[in-house]
TORKOL-4160 file (C-alpha; in steps of 0.2 Angstrom, whole numbers, padded with zeros to 4 digits, m for minus):
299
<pt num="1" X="m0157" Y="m0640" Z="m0481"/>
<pt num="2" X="m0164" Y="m0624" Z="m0474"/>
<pt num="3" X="m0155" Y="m0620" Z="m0458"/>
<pt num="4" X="m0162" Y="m0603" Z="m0453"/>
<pt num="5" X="m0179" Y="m0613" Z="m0445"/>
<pt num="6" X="m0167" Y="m0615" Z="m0430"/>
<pt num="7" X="m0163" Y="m0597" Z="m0428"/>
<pt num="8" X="m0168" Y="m0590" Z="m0413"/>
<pt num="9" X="m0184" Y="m0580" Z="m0417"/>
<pt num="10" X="m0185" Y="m0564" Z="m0423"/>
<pt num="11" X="m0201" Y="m0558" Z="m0417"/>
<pt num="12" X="m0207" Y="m0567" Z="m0401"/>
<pt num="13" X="m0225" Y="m0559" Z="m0398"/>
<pt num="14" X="m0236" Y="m0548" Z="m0405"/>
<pt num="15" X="m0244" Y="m0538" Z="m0394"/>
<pt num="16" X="m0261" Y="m0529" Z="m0397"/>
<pt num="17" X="m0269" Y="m0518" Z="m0384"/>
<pt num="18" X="m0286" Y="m0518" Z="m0389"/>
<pt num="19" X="m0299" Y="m0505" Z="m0389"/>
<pt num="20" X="m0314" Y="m0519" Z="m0395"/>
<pt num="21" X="m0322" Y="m0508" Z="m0409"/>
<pt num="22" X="m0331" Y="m0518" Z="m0421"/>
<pt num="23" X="m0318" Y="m0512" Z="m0435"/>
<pt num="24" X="m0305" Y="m0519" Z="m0425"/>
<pt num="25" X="m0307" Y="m0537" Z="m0435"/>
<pt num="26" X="m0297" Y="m0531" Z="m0450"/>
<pt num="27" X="m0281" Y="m0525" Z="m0440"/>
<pt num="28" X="m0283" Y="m0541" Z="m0431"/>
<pt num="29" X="m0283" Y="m0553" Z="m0444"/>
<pt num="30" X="m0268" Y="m0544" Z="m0452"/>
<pt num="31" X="m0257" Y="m0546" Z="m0435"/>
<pt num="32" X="m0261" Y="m0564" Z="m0434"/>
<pt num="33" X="m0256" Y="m0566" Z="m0452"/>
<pt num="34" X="m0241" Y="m0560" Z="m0447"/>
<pt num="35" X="m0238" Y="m0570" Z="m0433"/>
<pt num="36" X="m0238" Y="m0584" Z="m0443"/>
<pt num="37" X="m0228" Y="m0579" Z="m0456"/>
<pt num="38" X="m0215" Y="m0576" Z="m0442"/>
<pt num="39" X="m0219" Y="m0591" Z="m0432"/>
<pt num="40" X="m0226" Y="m0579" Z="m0416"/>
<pt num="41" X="m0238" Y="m0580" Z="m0404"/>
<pt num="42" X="m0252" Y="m0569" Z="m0405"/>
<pt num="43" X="m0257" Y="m0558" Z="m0388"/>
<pt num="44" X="m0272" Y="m0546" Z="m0383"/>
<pt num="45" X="m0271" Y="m0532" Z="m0369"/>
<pt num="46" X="m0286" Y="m0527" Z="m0363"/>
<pt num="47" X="m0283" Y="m0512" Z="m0349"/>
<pt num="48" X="m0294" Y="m0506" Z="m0336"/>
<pt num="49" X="m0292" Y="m0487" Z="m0336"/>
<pt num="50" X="m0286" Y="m0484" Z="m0317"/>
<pt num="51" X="m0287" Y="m0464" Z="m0321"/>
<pt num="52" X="m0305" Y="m0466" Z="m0328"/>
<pt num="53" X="m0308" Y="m0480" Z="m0314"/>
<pt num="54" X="m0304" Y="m0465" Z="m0301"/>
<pt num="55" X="m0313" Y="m0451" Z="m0308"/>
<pt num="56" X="m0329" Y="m0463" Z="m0306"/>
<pt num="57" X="m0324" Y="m0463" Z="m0287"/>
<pt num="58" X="m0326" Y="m0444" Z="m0286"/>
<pt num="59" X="m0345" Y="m0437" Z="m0281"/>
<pt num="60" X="m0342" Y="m0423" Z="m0292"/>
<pt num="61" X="m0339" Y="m0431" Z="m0307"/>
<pt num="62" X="m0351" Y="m0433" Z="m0323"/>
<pt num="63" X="m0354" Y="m0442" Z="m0338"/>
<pt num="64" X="m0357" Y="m0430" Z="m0355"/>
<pt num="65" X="m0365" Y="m0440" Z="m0369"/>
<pt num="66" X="m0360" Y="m0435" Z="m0387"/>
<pt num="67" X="m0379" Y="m0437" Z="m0391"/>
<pt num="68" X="m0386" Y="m0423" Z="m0379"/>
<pt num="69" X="m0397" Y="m0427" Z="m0364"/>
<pt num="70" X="m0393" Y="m0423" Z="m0346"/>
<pt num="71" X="m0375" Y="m0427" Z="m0337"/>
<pt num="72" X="m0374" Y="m0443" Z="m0326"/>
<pt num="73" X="m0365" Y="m0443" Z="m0313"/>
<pt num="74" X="m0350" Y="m0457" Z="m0320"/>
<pt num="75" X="m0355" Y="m0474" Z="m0308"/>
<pt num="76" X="m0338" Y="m0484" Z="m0303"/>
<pt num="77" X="m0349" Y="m0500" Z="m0302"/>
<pt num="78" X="m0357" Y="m0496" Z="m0320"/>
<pt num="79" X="m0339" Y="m0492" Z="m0326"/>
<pt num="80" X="m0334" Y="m0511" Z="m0321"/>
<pt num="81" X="m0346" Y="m0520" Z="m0328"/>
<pt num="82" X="m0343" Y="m0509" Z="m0344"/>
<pt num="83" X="m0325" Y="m0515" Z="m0343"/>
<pt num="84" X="m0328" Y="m0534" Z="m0339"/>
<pt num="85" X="m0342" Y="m0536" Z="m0356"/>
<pt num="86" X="m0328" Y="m0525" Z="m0367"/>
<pt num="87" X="m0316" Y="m0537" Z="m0362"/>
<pt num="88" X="m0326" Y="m0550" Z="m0363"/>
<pt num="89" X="m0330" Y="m0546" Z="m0380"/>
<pt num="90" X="m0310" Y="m0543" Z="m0385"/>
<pt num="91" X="m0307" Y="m0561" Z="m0379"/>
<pt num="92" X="m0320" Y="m0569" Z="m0390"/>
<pt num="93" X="m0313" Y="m0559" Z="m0406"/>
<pt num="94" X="m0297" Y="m0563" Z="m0402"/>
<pt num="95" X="m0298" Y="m0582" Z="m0401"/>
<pt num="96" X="m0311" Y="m0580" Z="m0416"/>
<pt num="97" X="m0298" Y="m0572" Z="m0427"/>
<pt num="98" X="m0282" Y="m0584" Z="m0421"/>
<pt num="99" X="m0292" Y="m0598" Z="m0424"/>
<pt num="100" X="m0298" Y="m0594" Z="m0441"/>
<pt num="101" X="m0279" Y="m0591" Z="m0445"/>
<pt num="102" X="m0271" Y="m0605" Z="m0435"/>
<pt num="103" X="m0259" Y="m0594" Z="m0424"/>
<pt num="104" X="m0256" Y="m0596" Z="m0403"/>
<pt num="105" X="m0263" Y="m0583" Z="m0393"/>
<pt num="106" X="m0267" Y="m0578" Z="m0375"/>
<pt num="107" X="m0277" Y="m0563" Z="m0369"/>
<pt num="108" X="m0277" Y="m0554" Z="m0353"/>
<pt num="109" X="m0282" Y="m0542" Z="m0345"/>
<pt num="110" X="m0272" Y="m0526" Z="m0333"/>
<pt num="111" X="m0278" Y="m0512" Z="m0323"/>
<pt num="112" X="m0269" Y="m0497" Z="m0323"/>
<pt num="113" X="m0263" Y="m0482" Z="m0332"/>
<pt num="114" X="m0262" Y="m0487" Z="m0350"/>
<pt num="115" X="m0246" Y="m0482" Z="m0358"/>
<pt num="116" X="m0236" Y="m0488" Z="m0341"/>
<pt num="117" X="m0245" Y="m0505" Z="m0343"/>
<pt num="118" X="m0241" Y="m0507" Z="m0361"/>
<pt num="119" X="m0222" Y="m0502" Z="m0355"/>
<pt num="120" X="m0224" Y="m0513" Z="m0344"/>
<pt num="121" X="m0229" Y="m0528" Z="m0354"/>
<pt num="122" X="m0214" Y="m0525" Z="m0369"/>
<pt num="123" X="m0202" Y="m0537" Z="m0370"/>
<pt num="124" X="m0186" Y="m0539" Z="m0380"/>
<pt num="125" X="m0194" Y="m0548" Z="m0395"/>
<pt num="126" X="m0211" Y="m0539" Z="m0395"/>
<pt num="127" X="m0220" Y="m0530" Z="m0409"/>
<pt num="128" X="m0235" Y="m0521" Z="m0403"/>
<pt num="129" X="m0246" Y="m0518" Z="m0416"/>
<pt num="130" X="m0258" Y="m0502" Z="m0417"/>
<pt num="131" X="m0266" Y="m0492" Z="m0429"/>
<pt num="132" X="m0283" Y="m0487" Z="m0437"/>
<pt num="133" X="m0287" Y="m0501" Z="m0442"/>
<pt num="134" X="m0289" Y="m0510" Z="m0425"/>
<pt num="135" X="m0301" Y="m0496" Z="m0421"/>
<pt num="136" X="m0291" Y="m0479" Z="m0413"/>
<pt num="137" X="m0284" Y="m0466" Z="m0422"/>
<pt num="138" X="m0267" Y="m0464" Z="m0414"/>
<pt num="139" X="m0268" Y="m0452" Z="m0400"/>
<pt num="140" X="m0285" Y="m0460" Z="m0391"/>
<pt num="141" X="m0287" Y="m0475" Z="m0379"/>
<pt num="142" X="m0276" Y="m0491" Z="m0380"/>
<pt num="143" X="m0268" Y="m0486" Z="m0397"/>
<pt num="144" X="m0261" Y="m0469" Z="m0392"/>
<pt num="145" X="m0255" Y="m0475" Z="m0374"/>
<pt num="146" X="m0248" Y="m0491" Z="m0387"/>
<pt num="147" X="m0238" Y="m0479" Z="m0400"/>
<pt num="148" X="m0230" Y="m0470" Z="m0382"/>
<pt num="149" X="m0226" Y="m0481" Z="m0374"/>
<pt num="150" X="m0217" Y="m0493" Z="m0388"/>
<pt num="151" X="m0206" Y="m0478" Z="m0396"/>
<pt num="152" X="m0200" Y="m0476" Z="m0378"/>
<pt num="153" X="m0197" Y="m0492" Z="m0375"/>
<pt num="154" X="m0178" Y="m0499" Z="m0383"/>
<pt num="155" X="m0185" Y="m0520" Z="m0381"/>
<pt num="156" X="m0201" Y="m0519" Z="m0390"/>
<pt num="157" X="m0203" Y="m0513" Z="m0409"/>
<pt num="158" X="m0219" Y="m0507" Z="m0417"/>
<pt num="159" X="m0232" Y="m0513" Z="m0430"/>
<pt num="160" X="m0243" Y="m0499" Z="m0437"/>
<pt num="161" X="m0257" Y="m0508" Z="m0444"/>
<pt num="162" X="m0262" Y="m0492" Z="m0457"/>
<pt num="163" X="m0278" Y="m0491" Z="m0460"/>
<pt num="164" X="m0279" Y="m0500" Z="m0478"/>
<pt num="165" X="m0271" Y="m0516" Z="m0473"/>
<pt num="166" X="m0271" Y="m0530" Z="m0486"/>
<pt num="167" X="m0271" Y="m0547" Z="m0486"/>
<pt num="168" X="m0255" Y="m0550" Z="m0495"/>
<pt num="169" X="m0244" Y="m0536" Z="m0499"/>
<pt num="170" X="m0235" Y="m0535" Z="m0517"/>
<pt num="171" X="m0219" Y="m0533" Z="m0508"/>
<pt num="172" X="m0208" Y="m0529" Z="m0493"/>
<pt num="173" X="m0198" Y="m0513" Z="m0492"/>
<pt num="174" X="m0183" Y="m0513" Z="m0482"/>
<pt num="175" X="m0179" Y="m0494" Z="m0474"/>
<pt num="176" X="m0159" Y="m0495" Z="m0465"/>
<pt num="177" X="m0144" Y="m0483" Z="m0465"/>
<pt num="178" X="m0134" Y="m0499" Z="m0470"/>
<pt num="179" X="m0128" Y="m0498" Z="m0451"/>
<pt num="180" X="m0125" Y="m0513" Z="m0437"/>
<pt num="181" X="m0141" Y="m0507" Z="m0428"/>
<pt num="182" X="m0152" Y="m0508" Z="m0443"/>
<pt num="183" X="m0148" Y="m0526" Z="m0446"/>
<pt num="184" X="m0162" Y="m0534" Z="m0435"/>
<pt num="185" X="m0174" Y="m0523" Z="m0449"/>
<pt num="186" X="m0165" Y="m0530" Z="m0465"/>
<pt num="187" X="m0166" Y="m0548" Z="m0458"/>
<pt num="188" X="m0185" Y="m0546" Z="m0453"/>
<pt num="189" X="m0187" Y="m0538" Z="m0469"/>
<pt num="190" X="m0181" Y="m0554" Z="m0478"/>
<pt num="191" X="m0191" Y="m0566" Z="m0468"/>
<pt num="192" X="m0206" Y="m0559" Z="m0471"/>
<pt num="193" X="m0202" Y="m0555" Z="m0489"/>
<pt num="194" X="m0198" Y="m0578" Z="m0490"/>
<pt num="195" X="m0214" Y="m0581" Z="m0479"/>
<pt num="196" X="m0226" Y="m0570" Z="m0488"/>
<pt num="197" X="m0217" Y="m0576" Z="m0505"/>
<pt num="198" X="m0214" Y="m0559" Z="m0511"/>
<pt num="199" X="m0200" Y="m0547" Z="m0518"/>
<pt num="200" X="m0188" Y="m0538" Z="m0504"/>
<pt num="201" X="m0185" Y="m0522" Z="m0509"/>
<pt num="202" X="m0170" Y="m0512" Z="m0499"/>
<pt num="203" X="m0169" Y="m0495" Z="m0499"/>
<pt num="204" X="m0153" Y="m0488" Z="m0489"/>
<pt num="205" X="m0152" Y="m0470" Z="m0483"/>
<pt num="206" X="m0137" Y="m0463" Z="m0489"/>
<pt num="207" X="m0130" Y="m0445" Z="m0498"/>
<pt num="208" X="m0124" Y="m0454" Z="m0510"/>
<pt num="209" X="m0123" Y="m0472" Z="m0519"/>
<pt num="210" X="m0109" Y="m0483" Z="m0510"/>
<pt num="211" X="m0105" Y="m0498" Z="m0515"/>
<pt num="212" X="m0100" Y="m0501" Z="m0496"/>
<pt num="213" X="m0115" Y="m0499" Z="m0492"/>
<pt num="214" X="m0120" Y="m0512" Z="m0506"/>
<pt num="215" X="m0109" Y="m0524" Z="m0498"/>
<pt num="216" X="m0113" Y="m0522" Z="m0480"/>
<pt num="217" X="m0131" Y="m0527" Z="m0484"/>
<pt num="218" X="m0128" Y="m0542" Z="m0499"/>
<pt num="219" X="m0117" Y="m0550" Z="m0483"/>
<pt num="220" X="m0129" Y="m0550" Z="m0471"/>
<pt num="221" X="m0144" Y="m0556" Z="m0482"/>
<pt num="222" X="m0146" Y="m0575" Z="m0486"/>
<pt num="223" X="m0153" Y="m0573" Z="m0502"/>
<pt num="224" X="m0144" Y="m0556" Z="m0510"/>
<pt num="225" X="m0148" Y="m0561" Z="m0526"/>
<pt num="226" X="m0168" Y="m0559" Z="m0521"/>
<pt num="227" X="m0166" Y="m0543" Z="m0516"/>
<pt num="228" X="m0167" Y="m0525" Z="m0527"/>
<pt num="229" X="m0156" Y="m0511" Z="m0521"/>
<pt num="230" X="m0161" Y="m0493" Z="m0520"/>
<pt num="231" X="m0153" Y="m0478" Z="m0513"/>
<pt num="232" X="m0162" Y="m0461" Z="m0504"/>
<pt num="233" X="m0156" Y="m0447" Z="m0495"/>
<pt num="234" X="m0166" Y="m0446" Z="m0481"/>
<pt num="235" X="m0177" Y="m0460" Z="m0471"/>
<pt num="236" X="m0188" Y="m0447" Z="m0465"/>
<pt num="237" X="m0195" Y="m0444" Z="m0481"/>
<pt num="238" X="m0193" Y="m0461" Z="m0491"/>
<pt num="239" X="m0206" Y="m0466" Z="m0477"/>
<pt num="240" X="m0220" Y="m0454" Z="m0478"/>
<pt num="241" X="m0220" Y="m0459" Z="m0499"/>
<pt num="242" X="m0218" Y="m0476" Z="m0495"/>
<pt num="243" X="m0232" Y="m0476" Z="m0482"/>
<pt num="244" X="m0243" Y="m0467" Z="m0489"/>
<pt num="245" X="m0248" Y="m0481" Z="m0502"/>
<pt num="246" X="m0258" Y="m0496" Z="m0497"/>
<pt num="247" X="m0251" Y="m0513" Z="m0505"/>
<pt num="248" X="m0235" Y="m0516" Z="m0497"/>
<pt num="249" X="m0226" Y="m0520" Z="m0480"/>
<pt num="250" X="m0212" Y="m0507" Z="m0473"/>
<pt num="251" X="m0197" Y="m0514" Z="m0463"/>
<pt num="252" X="m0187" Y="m0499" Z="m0456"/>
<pt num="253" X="m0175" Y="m0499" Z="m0445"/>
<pt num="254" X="m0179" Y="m0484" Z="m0431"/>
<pt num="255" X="m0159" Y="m0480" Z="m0429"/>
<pt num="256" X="m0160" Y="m0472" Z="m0446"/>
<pt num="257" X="m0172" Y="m0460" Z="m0440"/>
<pt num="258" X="m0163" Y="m0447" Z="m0435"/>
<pt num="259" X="m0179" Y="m0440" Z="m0425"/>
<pt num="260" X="m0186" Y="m0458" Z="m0422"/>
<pt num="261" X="m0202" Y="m0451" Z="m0410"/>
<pt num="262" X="m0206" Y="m0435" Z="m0419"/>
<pt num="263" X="m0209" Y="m0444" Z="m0436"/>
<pt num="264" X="m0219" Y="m0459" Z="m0427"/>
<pt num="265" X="m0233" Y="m0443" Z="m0423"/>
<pt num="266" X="m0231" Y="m0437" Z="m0439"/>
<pt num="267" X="m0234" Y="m0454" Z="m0449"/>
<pt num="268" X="m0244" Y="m0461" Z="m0437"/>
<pt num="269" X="m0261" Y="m0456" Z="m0440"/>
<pt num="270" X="m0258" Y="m0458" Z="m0460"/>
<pt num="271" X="m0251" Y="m0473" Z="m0462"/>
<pt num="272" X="m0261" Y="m0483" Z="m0478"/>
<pt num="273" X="m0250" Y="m0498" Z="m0477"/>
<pt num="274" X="m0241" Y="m0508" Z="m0463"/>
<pt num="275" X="m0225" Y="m0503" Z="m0457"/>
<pt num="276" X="m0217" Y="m0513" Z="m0445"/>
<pt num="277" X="m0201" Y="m0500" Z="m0437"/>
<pt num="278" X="m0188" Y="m0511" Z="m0428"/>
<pt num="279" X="m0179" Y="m0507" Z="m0413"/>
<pt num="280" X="m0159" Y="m0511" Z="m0413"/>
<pt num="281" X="m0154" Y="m0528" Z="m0405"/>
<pt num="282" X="m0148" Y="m0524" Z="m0388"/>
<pt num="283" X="m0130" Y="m0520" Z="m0389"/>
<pt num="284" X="m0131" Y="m0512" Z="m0407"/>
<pt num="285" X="m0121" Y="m0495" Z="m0406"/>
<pt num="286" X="m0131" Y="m0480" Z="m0410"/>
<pt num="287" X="m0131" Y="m0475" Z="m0428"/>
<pt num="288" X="m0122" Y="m0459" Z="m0431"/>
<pt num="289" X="m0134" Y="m0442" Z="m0430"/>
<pt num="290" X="m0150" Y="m0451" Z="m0424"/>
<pt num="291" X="m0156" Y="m0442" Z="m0408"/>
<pt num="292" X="m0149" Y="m0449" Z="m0391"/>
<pt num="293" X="m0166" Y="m0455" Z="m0379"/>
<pt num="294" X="m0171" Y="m0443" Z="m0367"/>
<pt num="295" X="m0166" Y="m0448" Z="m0350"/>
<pt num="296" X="m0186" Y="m0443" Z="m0344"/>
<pt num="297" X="m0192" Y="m0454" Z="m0358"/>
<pt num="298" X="m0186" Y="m0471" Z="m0350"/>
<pt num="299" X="m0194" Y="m0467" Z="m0335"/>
């Protein structure tokens, strides 16, 4: 009998701020695929812009159109409404997309500043998916303030989407520095690899081959004999190849990043496949030579 069903869950939530571009469907349907693979409950976030919301207040302030024609001044009650039919609109999507893949989910909606409200809104258990393929490039709107505000934020991991997600990846590929904080990545890693009923492969950053290392991960997986062992010097890098190929699922483990936010705004915007970087289990010690938060970060 298969006793892990009664494992606490690994991944809760997962959380999407949406931007509500029609190529959002695509990154969509890949999250809620995911939440059922993991048993997880599926959530939008739609978030009135308070800064954009305020500008709208001024009399001095006007709207440019990217297609020429004269400024308009930018009209608060306009903006609303703008904001009520786009979330309107993400809601529908949503339940569409859920439906069709027979996952839970919820919408709602926040006004605010983005990035705090997404802050806000992580919880110990969360994965907040972004990336192009629910309709931003990272750095813009609800994605960018998503991507901030989830590498800052030690409860909540992240789910780049990439922007050539598929279906059903041809295998999962574990990222860990064979550490006690990377173990809530490996475990991930091997559920999904079981659910999605493909191979687990784990790639350890480390100088050299240890069989310690080895050892440390065989006892800590259900199924070691599923699972195919590689070895490579730096996380860094191993993501950006792995990455950079559509057809696979990456599983690492941010403590073996050593500069965990400056390669997120590297990958980010060129990420082909999903990559889902896991955030410690509260109470993990820090791996060794991964960069300390900054104390103006968890503000």
């Amino acid at each position: 009998m298969n006793t892990r069903r009664k494992d606490p869950k690994i991944v809760k939530r997962i959380l999407v701020p949406m931007d509500v571009p029609s190529e959002a469907r695509a990154g969509l349907v890949f999250a809620a695929r995911l939440a059922r693979a993991l048993e997880s409950r599926l959530e939008g976030l739609f978030i009135e812009d308070q800064d954009l919301m305020s500008l709208a207040g001024l009399p001095f302030t006007r709207e440019l159109s990217l297609t020429g024609g004269r400024p308009q001044r930018l009209d608060l009650e306009r903006l609303e409404r703008d904001f009520r039919a786009k979330a309107a609109a993400a809601e529908r999507l949503l339940e569409q997309v859920a439906r069709a893949e027979n996952v839970p989910s919820s919408f709602r909606t926040a006004r605010g500043k983005t990035e705090l409200e997404i802050t806000a809104a992580v919880e110990e258990g969360d994965l907040v998916a972004v990336g192009r393929a629910l309709g931003a490039i990272v750095g813009l709107g609800a994605q960018g303030g998503a991507v901030r505000a989830a590498s800052r934020r030690a409860a909540g991991s992240v789910l780049f989407i990439g922007h050539r997600p598929v279906a059903r990846p041809a295998s999962v590929e574990a990222v860990i520095a064979g550490t006690e904080p990377c173990e809530a990545a490996l475990k991930l890693a091997e559920r999904l690899a079981q659910a999605l009923q493909v191979p687990l492969e784990v790639h350890v950053a480390a100088p050299t081959e240890r069989q310690d290392l080895q050892d440390w991960v065989r006892a800590r997986l259900a199924k070691p004999e599923a699972a195919h062992f590689h070895v490579a010097d730096k996380a860094e890098s191993l993501l950006a190849k792995l990455c950079g190929r559509p057809g696979r699922l990456v599983v690492a483990a941010a403590a073996a990043l050593e500069h965990e936010e400056e390669t997120i705004e590297r990958l980010a915007g060129r990420i082909a496949c999903p990559l889902l970087l896991v955030q410690p289990r509260p109470g993990s010690q820090p791996a060794a030579g991964r960069t300390a938060a900054r104390p103006e970060d968890a503000a």
